[in-house]
Structure formats: C-alpha cells, structure tokens
Chimera marker file (.cmm) of the C-alpha trace (Angstrom):
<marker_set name="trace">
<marker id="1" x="23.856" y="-2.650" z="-34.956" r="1" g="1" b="0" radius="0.5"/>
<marker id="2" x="22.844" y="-4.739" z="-32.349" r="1" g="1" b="0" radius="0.5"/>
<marker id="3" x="25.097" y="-4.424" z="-29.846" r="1" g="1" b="0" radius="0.5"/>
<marker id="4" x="24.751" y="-0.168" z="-30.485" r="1" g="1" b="0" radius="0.5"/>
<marker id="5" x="20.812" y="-0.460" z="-29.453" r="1" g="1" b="0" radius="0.5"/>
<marker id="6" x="22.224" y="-3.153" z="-26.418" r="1" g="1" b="0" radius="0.5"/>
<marker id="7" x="24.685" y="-0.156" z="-25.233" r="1" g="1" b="0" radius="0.5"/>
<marker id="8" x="21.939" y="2.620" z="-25.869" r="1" g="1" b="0" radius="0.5"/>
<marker id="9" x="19.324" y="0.807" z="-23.612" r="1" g="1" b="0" radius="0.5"/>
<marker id="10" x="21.736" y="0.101" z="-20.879" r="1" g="1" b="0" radius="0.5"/>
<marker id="11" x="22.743" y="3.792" z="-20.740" r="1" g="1" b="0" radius="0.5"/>
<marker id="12" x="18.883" y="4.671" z="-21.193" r="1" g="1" b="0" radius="0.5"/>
<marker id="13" x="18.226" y="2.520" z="-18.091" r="1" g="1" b="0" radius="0.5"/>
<marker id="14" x="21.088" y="3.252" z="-15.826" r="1" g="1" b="0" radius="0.5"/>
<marker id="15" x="19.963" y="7.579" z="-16.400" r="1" g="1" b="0" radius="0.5"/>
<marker id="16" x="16.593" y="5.979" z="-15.919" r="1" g="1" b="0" radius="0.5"/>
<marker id="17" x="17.740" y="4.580" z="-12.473" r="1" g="1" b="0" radius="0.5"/>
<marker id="18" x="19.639" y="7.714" z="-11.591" r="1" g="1" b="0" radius="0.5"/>
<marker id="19" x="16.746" y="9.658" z="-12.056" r="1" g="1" b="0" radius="0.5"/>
<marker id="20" x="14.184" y="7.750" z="-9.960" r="1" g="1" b="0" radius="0.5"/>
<marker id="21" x="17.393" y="7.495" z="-7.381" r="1" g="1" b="0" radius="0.5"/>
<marker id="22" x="17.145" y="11.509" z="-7.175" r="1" g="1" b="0" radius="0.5"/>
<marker id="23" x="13.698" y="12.267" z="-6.969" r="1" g="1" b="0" radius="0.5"/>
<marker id="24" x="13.222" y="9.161" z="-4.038" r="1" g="1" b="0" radius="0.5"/>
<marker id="25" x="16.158" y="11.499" z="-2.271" r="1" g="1" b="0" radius="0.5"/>
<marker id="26" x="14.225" y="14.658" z="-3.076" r="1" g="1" b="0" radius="0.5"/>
<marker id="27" x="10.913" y="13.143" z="-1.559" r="1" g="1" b="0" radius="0.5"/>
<marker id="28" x="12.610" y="11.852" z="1.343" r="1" g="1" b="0" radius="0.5"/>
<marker id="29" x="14.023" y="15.740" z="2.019" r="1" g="1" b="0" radius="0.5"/>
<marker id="30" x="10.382" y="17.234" z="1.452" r="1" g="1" b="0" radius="0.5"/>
<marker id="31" x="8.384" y="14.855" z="3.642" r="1" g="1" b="0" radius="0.5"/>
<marker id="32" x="5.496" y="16.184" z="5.865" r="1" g="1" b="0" radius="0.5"/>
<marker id="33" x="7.012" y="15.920" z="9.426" r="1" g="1" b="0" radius="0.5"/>
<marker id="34" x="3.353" y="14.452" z="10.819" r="1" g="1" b="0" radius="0.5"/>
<marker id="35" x="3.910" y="11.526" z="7.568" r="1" g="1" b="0" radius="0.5"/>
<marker id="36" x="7.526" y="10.530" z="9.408" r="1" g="1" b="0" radius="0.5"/>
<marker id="37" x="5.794" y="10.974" z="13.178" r="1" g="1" b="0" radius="0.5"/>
<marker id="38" x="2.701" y="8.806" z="11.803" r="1" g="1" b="0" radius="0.5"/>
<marker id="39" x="5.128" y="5.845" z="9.924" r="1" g="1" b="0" radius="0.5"/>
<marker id="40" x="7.092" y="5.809" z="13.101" r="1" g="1" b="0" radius="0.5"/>
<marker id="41" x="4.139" y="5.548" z="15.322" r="1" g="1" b="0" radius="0.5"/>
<marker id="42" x="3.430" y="1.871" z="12.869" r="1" g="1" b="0" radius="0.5"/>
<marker id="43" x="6.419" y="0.721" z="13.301" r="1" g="1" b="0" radius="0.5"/>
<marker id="44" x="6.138" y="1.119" z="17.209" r="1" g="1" b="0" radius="0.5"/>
<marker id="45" x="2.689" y="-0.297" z="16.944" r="1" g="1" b="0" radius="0.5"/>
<marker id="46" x="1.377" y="2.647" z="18.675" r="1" g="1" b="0" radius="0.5"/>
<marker id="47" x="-2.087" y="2.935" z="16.377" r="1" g="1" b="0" radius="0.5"/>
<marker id="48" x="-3.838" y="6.269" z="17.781" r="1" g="1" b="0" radius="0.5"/>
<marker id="49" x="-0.189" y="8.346" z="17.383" r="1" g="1" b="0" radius="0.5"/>
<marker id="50" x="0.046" y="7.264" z="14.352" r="1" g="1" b="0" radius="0.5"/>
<marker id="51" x="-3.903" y="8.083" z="13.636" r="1" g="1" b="0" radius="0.5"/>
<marker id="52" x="-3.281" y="11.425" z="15.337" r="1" g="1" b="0" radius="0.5"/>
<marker id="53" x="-0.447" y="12.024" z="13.080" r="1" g="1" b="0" radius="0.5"/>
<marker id="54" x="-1.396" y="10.909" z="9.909" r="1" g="1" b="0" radius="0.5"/>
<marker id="55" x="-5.393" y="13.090" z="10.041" r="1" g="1" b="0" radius="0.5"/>
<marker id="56" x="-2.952" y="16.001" z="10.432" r="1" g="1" b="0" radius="0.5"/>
<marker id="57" x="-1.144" y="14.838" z="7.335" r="1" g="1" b="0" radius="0.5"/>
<marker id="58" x="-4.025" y="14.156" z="5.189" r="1" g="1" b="0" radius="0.5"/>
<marker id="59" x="-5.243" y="17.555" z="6.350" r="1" g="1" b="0" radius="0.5"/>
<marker id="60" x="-2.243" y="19.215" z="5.098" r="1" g="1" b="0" radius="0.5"/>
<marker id="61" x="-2.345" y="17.192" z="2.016" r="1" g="1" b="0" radius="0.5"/>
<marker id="62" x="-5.086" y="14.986" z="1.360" r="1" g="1" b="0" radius="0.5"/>
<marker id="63" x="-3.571" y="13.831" z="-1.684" r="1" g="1" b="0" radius="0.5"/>
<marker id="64" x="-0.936" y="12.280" z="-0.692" r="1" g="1" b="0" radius="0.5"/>
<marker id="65" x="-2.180" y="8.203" z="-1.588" r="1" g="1" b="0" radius="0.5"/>
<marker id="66" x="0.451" y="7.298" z="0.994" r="1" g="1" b="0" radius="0.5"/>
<marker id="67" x="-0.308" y="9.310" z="4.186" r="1" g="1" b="0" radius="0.5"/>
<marker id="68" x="-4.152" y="8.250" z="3.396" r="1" g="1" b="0" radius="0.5"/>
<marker id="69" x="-3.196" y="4.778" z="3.287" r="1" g="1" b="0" radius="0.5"/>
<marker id="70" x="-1.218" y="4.419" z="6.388" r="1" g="1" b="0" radius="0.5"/>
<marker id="71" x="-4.363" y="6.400" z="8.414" r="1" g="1" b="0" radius="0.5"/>
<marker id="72" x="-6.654" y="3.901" z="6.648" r="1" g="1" b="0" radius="0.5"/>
<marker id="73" x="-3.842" y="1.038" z="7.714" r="1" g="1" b="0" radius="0.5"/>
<marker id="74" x="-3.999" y="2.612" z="11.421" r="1" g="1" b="0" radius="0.5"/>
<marker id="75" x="-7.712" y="2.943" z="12.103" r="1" g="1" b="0" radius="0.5"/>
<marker id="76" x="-7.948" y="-0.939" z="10.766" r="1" g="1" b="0" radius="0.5"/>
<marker id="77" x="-5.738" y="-1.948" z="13.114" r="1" g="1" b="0" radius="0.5"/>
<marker id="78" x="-7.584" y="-0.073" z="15.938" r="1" g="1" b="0" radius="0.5"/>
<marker id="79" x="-10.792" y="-2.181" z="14.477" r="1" g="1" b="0" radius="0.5"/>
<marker id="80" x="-12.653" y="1.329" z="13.427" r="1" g="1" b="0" radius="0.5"/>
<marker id="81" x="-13.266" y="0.104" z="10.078" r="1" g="1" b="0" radius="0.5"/>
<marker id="82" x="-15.602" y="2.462" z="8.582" r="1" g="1" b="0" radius="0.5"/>
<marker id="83" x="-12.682" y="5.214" z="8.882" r="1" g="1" b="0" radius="0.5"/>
<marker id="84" x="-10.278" y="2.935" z="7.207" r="1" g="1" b="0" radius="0.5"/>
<marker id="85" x="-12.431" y="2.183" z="4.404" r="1" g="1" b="0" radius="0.5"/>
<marker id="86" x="-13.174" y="5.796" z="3.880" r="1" g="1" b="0" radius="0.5"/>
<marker id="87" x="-9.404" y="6.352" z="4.334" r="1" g="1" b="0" radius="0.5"/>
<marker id="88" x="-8.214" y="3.541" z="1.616" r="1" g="1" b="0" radius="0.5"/>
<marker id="89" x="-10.954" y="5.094" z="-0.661" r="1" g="1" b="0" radius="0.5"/>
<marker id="90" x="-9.712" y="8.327" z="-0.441" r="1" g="1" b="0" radius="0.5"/>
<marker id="91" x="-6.171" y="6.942" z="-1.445" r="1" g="1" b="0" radius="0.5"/>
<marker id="92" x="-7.431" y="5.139" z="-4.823" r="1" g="1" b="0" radius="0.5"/>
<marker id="93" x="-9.266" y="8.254" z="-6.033" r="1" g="1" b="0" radius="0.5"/>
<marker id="94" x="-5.752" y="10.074" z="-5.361" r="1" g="1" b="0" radius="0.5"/>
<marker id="95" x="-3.625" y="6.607" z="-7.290" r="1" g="1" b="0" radius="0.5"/>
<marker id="96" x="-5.832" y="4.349" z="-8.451" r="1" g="1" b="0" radius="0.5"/>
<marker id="97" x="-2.524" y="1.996" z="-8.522" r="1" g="1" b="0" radius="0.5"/>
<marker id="98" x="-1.455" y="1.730" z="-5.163" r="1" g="1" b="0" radius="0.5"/>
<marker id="99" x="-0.581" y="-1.244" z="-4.618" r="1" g="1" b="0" radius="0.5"/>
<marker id="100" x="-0.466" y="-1.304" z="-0.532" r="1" g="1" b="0" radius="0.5"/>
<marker id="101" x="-3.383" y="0.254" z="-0.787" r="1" g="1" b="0" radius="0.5"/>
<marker id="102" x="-4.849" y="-2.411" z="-2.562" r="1" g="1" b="0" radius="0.5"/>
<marker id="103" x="-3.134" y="-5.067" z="-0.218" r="1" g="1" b="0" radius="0.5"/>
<marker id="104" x="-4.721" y="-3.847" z="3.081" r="1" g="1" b="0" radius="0.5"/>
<marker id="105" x="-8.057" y="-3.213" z="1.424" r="1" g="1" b="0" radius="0.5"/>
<marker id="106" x="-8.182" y="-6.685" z="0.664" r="1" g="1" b="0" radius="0.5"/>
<marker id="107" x="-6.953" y="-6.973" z="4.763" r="1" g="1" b="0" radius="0.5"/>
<marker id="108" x="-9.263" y="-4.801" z="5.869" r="1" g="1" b="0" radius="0.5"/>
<marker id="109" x="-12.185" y="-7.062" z="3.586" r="1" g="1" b="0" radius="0.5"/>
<marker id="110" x="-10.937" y="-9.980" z="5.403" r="1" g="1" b="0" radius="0.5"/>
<marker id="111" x="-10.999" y="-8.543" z="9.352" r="1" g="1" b="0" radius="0.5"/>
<marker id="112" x="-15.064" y="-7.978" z="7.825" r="1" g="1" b="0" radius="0.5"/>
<marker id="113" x="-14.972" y="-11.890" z="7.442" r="1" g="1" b="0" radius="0.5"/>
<marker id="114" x="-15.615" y="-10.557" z="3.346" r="1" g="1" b="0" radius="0.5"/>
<marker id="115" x="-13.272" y="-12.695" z="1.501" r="1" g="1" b="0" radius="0.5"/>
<marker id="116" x="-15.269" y="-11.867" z="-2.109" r="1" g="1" b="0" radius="0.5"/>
<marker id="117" x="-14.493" y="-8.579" z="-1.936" r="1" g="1" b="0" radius="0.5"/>
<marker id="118" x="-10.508" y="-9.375" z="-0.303" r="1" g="1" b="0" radius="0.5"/>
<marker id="119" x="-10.512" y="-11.627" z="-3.920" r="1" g="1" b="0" radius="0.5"/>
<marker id="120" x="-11.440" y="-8.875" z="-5.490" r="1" g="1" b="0" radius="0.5"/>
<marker id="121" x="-8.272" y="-6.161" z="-4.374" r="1" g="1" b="0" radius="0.5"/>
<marker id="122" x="-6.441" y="-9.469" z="-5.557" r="1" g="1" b="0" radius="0.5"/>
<marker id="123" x="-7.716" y="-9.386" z="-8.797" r="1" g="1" b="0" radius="0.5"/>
<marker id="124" x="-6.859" y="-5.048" z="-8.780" r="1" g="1" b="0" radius="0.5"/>
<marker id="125" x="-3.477" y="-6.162" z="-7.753" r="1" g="1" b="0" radius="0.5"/>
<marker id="126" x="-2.948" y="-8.262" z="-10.351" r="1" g="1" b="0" radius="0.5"/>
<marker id="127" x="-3.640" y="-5.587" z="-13.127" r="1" g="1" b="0" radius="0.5"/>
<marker id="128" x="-1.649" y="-2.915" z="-11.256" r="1" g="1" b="0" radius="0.5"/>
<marker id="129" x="1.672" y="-5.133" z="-10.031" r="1" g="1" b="0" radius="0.5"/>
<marker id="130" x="4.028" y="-5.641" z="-13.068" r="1" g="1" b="0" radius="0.5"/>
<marker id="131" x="4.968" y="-8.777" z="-14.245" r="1" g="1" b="0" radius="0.5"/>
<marker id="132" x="1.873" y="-10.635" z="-14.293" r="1" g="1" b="0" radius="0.5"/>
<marker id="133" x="0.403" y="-10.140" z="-10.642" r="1" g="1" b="0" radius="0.5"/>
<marker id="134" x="4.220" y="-10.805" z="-9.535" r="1" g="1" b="0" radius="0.5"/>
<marker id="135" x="4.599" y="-8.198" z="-6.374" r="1" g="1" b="0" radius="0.5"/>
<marker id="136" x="5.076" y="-8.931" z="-2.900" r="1" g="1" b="0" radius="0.5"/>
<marker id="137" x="1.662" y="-6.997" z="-2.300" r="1" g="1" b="0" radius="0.5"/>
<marker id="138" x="0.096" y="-9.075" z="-4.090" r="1" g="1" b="0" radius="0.5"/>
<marker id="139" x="1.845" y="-12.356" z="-2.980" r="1" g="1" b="0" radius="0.5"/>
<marker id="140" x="0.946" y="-10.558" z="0.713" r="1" g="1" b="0" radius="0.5"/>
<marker id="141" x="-2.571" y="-10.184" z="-0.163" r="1" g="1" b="0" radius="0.5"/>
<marker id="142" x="-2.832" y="-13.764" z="-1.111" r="1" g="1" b="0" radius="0.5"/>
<marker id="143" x="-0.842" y="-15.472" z="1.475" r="1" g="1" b="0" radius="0.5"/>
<marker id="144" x="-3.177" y="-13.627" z="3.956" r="1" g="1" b="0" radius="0.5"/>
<marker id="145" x="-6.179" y="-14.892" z="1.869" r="1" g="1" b="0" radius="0.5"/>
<marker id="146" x="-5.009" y="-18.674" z="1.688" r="1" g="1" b="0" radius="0.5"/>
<marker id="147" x="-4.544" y="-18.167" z="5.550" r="1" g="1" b="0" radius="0.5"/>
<marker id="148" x="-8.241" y="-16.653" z="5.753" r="1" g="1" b="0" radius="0.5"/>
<marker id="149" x="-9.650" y="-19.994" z="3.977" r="1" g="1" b="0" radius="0.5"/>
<marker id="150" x="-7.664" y="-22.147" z="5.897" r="1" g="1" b="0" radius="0.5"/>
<marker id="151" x="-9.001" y="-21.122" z="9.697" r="1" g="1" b="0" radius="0.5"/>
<marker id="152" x="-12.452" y="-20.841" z="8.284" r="1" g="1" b="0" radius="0.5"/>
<marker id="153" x="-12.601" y="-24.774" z="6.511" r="1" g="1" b="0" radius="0.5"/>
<marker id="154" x="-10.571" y="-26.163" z="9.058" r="1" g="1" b="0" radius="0.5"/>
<marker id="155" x="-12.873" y="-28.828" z="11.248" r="1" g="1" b="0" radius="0.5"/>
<marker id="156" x="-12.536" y="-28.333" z="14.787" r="1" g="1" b="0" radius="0.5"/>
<marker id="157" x="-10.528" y="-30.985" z="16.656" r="1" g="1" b="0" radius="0.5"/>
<link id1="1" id2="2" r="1" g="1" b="0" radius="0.2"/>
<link id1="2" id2="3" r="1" g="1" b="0" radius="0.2"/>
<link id1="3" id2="4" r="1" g="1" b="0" radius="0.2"/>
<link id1="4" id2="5" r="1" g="1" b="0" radius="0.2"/>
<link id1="5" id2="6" r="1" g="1" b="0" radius="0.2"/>
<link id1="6" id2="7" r="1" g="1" b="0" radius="0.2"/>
<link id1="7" id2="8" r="1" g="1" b="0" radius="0.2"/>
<link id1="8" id2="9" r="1" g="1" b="0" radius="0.2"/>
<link id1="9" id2="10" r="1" g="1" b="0" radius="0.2"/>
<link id1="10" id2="11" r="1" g="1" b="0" radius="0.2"/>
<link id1="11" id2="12" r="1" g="1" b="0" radius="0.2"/>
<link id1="12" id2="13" r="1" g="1" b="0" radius="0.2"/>
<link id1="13" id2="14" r="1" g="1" b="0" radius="0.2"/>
<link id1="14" id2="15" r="1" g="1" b="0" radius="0.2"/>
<link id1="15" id2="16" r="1" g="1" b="0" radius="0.2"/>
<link id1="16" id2="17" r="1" g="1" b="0" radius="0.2"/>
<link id1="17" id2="18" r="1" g="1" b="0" radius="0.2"/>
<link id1="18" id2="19" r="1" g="1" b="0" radius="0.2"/>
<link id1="19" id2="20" r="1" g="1" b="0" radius="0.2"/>
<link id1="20" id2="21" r="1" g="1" b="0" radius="0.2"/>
<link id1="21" id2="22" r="1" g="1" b="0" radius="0.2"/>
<link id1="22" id2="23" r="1" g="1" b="0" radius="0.2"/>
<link id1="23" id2="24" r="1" g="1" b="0" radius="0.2"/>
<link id1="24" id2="25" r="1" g="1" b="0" radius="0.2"/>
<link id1="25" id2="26" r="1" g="1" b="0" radius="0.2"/>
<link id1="26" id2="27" r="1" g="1" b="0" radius="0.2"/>
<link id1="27" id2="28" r="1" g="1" b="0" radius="0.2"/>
<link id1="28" id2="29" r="1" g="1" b="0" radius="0.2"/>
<link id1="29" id2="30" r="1" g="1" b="0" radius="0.2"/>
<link id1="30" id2="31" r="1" g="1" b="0" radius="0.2"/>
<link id1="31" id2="32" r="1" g="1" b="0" radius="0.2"/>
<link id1="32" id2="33" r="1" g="1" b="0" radius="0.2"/>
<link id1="33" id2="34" r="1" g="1" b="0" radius="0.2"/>
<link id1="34" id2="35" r="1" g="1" b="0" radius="0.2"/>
<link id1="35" id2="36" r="1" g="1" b="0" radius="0.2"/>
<link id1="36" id2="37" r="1" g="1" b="0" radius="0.2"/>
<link id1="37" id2="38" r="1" g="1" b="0" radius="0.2"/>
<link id1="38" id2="39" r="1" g="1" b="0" radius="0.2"/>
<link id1="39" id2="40" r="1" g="1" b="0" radius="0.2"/>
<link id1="40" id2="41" r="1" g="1" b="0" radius="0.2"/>
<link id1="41" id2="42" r="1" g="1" b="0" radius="0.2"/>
<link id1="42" id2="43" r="1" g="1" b="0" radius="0.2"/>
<link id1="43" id2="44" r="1" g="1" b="0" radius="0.2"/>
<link id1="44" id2="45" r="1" g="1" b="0" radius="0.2"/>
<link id1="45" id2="46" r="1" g="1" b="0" radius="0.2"/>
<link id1="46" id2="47" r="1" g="1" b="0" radius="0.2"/>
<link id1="47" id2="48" r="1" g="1" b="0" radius="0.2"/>
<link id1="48" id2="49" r="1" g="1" b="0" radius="0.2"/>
<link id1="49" id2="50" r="1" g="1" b="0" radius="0.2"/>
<link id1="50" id2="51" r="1" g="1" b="0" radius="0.2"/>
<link id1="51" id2="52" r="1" g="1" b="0" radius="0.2"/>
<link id1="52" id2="53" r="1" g="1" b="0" radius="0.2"/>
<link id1="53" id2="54" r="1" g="1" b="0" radius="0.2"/>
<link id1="54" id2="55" r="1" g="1" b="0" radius="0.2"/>
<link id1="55" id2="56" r="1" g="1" b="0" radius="0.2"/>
<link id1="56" id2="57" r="1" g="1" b="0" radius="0.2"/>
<link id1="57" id2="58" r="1" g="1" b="0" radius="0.2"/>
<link id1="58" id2="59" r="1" g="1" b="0" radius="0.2"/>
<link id1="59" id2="60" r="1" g="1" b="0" radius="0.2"/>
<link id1="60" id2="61" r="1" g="1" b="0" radius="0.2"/>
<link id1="61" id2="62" r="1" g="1" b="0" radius="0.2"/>
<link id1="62" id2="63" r="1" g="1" b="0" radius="0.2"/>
<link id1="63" id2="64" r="1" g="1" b="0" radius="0.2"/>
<link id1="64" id2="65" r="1" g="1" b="0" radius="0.2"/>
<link id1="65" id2="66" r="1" g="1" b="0" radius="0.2"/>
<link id1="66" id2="67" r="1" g="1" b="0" radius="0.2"/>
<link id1="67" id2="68" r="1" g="1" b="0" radius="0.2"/>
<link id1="68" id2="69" r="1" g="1" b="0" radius="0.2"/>
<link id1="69" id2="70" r="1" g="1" b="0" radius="0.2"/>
<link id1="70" id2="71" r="1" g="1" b="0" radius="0.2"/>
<link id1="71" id2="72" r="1" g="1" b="0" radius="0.2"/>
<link id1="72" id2="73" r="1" g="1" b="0" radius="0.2"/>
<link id1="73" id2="74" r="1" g="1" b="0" radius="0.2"/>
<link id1="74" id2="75" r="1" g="1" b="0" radius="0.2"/>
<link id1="75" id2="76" r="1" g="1" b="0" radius="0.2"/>
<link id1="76" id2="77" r="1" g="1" b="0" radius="0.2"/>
<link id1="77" id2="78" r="1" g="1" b="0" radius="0.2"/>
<link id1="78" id2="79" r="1" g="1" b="0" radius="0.2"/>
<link id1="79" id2="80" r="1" g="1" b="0" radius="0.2"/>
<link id1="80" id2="81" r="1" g="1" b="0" radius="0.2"/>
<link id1="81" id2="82" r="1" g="1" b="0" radius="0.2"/>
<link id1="82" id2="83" r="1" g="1" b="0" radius="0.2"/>
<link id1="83" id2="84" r="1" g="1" b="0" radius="0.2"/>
<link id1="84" id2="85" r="1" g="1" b="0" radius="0.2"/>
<link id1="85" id2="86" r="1" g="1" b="0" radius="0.2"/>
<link id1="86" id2="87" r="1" g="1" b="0" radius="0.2"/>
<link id1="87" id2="88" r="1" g="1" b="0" radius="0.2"/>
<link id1="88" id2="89" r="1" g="1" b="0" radius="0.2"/>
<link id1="89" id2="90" r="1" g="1" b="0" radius="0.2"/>
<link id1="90" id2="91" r="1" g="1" b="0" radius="0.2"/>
<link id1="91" id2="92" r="1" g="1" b="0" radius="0.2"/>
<link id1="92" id2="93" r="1" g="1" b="0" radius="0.2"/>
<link id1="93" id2="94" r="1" g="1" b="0" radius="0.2"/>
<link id1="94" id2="95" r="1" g="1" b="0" radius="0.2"/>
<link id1="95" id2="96" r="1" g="1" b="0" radius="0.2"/>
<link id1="96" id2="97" r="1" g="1" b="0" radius="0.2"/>
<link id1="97" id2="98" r="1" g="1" b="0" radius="0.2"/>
<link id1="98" id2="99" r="1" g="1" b="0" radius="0.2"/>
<link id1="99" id2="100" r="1" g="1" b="0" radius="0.2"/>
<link id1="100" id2="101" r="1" g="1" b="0" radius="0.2"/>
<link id1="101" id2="102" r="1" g="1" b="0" radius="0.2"/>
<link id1="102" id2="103" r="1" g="1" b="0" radius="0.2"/>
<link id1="103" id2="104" r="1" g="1" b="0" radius="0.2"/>
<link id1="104" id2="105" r="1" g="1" b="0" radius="0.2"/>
<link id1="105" id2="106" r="1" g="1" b="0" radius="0.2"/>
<link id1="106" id2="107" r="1" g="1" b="0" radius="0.2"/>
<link id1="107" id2="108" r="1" g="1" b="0" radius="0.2"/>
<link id1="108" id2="109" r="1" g="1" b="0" radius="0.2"/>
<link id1="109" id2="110" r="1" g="1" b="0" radius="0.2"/>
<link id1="110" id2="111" r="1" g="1" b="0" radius="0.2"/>
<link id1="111" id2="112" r="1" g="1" b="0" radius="0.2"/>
<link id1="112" id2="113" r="1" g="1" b="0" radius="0.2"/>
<link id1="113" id2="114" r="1" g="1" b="0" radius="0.2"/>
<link id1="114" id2="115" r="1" g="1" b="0" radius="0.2"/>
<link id1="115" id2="116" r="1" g="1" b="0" radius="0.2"/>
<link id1="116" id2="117" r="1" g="1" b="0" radius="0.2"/>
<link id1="117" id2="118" r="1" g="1" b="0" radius="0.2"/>
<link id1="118" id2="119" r="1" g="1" b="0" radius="0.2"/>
<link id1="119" id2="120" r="1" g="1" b="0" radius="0.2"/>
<link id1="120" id2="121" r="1" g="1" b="0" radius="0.2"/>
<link id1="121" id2="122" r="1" g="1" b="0" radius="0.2"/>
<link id1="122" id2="123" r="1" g="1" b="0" radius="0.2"/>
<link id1="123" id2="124" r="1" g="1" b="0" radius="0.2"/>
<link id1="124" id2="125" r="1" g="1" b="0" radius="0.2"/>
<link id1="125" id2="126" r="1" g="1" b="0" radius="0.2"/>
<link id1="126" id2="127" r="1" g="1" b="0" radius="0.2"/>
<link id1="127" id2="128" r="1" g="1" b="0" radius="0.2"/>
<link id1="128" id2="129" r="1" g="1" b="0" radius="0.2"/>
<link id1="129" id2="130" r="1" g="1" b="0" radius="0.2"/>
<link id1="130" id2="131" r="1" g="1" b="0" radius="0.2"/>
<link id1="131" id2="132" r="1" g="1" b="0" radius="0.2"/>
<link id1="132" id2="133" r="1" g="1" b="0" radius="0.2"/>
<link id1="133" id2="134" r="1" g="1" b="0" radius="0.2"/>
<link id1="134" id2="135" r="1" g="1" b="0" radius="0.2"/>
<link id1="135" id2="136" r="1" g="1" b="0" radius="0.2"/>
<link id1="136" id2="137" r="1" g="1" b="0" radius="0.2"/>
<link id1="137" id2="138" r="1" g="1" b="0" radius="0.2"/>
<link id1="138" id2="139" r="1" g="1" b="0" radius="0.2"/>
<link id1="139" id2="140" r="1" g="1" b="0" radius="0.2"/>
<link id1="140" id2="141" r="1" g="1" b="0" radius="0.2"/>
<link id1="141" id2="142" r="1" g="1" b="0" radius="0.2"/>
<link id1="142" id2="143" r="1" g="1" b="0" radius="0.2"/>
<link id1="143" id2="144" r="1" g="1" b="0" radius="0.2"/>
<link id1="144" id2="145" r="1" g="1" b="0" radius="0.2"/>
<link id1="145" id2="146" r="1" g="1" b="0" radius="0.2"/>
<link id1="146" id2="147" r="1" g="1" b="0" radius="0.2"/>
<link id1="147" id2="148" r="1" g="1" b="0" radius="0.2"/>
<link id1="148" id2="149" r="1" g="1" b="0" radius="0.2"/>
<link id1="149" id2="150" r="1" g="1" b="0" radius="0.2"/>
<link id1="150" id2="151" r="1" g="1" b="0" radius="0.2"/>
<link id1="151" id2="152" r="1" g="1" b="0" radius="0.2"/>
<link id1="152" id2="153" r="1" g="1" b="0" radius="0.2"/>
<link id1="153" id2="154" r="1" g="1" b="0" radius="0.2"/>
<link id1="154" id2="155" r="1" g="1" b="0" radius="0.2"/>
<link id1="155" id2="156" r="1" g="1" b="0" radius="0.2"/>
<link id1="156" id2="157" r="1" g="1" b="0" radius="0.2"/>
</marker_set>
C-alpha cells in the first residue's frame, strides 16, 4: 500500500511538472513583443528603452505583475523613484505574491536610505517564498540589506 501511494505521487508530480513545462512554453509563444524589447533593454542596461518599452506594455496590459515590475525595476534604476513605487504598487495589487516584486521594493526602500520599510518586503518575502523564507529573492533582499547596514555602521578610516 505504501509503495502504490509512493508510485501515484511520483506520477502525480512528474504530469504536475509536464504541465507547468507547457504552459511556461505557451507563455513564452504569447509574450507582448514591447515585454521581450523592455527585458532586453535590462539586460543591456539601457534603462529609458526599457522604460519606453515596458509603459507600452503595461498600457497594453496593465495586469501583467511582471511587465509592471520590470518598469518599476527600470525607473529605480534611472533614480525616478516615485514612478517605481507607483509601478511596484501596481504589480502587488495585480499578485500580491511576487516575489521580485517584493525584492526590489525592499531595493528601491533602501536607494530611499529606508531600511524599516526594506525589512519590511523581507518580512512579505518570507510569507510568500516557500520553504520557510528559503528563495533566492529573499536571500537577495537580505544580502542587499546586510550590505545596507554594513556601509552605514562602518566608522570612517
């Protein structure tokens, strides 16, 4: 009996896996052309293409948590704060568990010089990551943190 419930779980988790598998392929097919523009603008570090991209996103489909995340990511990195805040709002209210989402918020807290409220996404994080708070956005979020104290206690030489 016990090794008939072992077999049915892994078969149960292996359709599980094949199903996630095929709708990550179907979302990757579907994409919004201005999302893939915008994610490639990041990774070239090229901020306002990416910004330009991803309002036209948003626009298109301001529900997507994603698109409004990487905006909100992009205008932090420009230093226009205000927009990403509005930005990384506007992604909660669409998934109030996503996780980057929570990770740059608590970035975005700490380019304010507001660690409190950076502690606080850490705290979300750890509710929303499985396992405990074990997630590398939330491991991000706190290395970044730790790194936040340390420049601000350290005595100058």
């Amino acid at each position: 009996m016990k090794s008939l419930l072992t077999v049915i779980t892994l078969i149960l988790a292996l359709a599980l896996t094949q199903i996630r598998a095929f709708a990550a392929l179907t979302n990757a097919k579907s994409e919004n052309a201005n999302v893939v523009a915008g994610r490639q603008a990041i990774e070239a570090k090229d901020f306002k293409s990416a910004v330009r991209n991803l309002n036209q996103a948003v626009h298109d489909n301001p529900n997507d948590a994603d698109a409004q995340t990487m905006l909100a990511y992009s205008y932090r990195k420009l230093g226009v704060f205000d927009k990403s805040m509005e930005h990384y709002r506007k992604a909660l209210k669409v998934d109030a568990n996503h996780r980057s989402t929570y990770e740059y918020l608590g970035e975005l807290y700490l380019d304010m010089n507001q660690p409190v409220n950076a502690e606080k996404q850490l705290q979300a994080l750890k509710k929303v990551c499985p396992f405990f708070g074990e997630c590398a956005e939330y491991k991000d979020l706190k290395d970044a943190i730790d790194l936040y104290k340390a420049k601000n206690t350290a005595s100058p030489a």
